[in-house]
C-alpha positions in Angstrom: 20.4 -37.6 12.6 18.0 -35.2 11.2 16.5 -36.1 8.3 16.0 -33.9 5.1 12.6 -34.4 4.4 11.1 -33.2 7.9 10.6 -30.0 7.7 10.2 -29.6 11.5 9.4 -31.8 14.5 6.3 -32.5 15.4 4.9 -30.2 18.7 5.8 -32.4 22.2 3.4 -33.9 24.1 4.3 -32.7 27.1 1.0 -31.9 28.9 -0.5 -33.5 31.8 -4.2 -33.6 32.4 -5.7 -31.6 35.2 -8.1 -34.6 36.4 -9.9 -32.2 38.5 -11.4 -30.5 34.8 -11.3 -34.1 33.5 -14.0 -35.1 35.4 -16.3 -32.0 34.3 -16.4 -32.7 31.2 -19.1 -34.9 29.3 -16.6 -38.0 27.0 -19.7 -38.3 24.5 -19.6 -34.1 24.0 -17.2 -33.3 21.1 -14.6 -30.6 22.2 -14.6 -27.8 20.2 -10.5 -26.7 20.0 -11.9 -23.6 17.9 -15.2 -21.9 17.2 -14.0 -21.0 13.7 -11.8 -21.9 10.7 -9.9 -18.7 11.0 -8.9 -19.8 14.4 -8.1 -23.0 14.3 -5.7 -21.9 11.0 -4.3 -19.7 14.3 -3.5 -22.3 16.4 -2.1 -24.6 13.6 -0.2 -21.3 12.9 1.1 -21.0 16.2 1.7 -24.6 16.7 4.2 -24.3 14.0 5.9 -21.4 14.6 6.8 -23.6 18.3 7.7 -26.7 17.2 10.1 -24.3 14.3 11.3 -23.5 17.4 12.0 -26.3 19.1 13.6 -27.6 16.2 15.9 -24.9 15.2 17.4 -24.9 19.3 17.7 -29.0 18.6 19.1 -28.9 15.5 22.2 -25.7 16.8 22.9 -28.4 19.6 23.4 -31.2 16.8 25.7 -29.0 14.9 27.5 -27.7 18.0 28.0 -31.5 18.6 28.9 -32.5 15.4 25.9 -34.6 15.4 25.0 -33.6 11.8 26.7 -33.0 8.6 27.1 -29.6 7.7 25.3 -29.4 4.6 22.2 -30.9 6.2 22.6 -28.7 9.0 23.2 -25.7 6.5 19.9 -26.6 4.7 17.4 -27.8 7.2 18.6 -24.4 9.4 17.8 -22.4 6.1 14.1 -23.9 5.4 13.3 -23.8 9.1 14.4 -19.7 9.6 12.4 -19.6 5.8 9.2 -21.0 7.2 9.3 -18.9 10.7 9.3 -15.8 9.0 6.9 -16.9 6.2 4.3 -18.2 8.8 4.8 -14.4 10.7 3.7 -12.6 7.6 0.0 -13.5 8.3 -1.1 -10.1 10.2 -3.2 -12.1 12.9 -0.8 -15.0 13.7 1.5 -11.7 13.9 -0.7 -10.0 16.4 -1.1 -12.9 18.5 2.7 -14.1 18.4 3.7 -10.2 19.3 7.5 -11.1 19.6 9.7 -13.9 20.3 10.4 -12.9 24.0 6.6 -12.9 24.5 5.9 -16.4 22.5 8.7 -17.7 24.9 7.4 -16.4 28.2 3.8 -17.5 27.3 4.7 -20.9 26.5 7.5 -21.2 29.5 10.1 -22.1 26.5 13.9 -22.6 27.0 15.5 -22.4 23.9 18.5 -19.6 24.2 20.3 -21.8 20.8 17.3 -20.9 18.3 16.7 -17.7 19.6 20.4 -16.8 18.5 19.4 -18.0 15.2 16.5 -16.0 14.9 17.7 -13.3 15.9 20.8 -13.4 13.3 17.9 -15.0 10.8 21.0 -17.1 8.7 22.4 -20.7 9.5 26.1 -20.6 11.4 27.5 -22.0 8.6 26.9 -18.8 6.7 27.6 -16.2 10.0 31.0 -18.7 10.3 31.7 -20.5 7.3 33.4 -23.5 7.8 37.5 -24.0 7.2 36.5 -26.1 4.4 35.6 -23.2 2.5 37.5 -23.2 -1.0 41.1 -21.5 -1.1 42.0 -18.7 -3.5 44.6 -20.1 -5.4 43.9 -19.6 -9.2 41.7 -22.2 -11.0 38.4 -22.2 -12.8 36.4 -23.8 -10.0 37.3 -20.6 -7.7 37.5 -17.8 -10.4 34.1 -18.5 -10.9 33.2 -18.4 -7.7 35.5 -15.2 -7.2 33.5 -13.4 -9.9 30.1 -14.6 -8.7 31.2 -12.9 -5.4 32.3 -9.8 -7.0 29.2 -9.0 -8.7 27.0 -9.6 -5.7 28.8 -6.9 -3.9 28.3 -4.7 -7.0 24.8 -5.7 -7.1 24.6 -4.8 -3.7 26.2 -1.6 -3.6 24.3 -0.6 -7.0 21.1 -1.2 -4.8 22.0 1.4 -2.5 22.4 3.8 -4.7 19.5 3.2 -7.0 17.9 4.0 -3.1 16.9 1.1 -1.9 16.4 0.9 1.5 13.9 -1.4 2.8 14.8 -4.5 4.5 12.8 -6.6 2.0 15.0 -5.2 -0.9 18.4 -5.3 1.1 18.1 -8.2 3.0 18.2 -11.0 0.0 20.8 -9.1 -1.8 23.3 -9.2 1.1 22.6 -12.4 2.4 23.8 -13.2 -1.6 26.9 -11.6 -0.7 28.4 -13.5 2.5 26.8 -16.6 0.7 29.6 -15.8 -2.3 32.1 -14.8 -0.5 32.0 -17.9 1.7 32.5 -19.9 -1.4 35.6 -18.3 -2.0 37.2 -17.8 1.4 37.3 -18.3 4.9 39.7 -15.7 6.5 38.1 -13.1 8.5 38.7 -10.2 6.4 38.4 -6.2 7.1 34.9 -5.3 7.4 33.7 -8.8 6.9 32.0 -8.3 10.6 30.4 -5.5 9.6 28.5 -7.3 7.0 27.0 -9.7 9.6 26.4 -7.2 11.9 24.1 -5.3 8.7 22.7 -9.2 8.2 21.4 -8.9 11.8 20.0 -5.4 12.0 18.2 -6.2 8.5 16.7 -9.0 9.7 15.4 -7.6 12.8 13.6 -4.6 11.0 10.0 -5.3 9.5 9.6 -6.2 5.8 8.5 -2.7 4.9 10.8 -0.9 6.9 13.6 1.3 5.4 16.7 2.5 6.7 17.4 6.1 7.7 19.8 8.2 5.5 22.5 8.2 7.8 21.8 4.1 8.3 22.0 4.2 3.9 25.3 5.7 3.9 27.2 4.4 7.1 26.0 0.8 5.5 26.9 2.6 2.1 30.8 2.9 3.7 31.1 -0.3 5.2 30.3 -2.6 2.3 32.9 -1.1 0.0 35.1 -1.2 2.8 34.5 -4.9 3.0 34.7 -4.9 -0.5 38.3 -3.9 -0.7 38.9 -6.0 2.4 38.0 -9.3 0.7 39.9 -8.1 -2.5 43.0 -8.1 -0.4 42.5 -11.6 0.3 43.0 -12.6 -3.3 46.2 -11.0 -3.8 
C-alpha cells in the first residue's frame, strides 16, 4: 500500500560495482559526485525526475491491480505528474533531460505504465472516472455539483474567446472541466473523448506554446459540442 506522505520512492540501488575501477581508486580520497553546486542540484534534479518515474509505472500497476484505493491512487498520481513537470521547468535539468524517450534510453528504463501517464499528464481516475461517480438524479448534493460543472465549461469556452491560447492558460481550465463533470457523471457522453483527446495534446505542448487559429476554433467546436453532449445526460 502506498502511503500518502511519500511523495515518491526513493531511487533503486541497483548498481553493481565494476571492481576492476574499484581497485584504482584511493578509499582515503573523497569522491567528488559534482564539481559544483549547480550540478549536483542537476543530478538531484535528475534523480527525481527517475525515481517520479519509477513511482508513477508502480503506482498504475497498483491501481490496475486494485492494490490501492482509488482516492489515494487519484492523489498520489496527481502530486507525482505535479512534481514531474515542476522539476522540468528548470531550463538546464530541461536541456539535459531532452525528452522522455531519451531519459528512458539513457537510463535503460522500462516503464511503458507511467509513460502513458505522462503522456496524458492526468490520473486514470480522471481520463476514466470510476462507476462510482455520483448519479444525476435531482438533489442538492449533485445540483451543486451539476452547476459547478456548468460554469467550468463556460469558463472555459469564455477563455477561448477572450483568445487564450497557450497551453499554460488552457490546460488548468480544462482539466477543471472533466474534473466537474466527473463529479456528476460517468456515462461516456458525445464529445466527452474529444475533451481528453484536447487534455493530451495540451499537455504535450510547452508551457508557452499557443495553439494555431484553426487548433482555437476546431477546439472552439468540440467543447460546446461536449457541452451539449453532457447536458443531454441530465435530462
Amino acid at each position: 500500500m502506498y502511503q500518502n506522505q511519500q511523495a515518491y520512492a526513493p531511487t533503486p540501488h541497483s548498481y553493481i560495482p565494476n571492481t576492476t575501477l574499484s581497485a584504482m581508486i584511493n578509499l582515503d580520497e573523497e569522491v567528488k559526485l559534482a564539481d559544483s553546486r549547480a550540478e549536483s542540484n542537476l543530478q538531484e534534479s535528475l534523480a527525481e525526475v527517475f525515481s517520479i518515474i519509477i513511482t508513477l509505472d508502480e503506482l498504475e500497476r497498483a491501481y490496475l491491480k486494485d492494490a490501492i484505493l482509488e482516492s489515494d491512487y487519484t492523489e498520489i498520481c496527481d502530486r507525482l505528474l505535479k512534481q514531474y513537470k515542476a522539476i522540468l521547468t528548470d531550463e538546464a535539468v530541461a536541456k539535459e533531460f531532452v525528452d522522455l524517450e531519451t531519459f528512458k534510453g539513457e537510463w535503460d528504463m522500462e516503464v511503458p505504465r507511467a509513460t502513458e501517464r505522462i503522456r496524458i499528464g492526468l490520473p486514470s481516475t480522471v481520463t476514466a472516472p470510476s462507476h462510482n461517480a455520483s448519479s444525476t438524479s435531482n438533489n442538492n448534493f449533485n445540483g451543486t455539483s451539476i452547476l459547478e460543472a456548468t460554469q467550468e465549461f463556460i469558463t472555459f469556452l469564455d477563455a477561448l474567446k477572450l483568445g487564450f491560447l497557450a497551453k499554460d492558460q488552457l490546460h488548468p481550465l480544462l482539466s477543471e472541466v472533466i474534473v466537474n463533470v466527473n463529479k456528476v457523471t460517468d456515462k461516456d457522453f458525445e464529445g466527452r473523448g474529444k475533451i481528453i483527446q484536447w487534455l493530451i495534446t495540451l499537455n504535450q505542448m510547452k508551457a508557452t506554446e499557443e495553439l494555431s487559429d484553426d487548433q482555437a476554433r476546431e477546439l472552439d467546436l468540440d467543447m460546446n459540442a461536449a457541452y451539449q453532449g453532457f447536458k443531454s445526460t441530465l435530462a
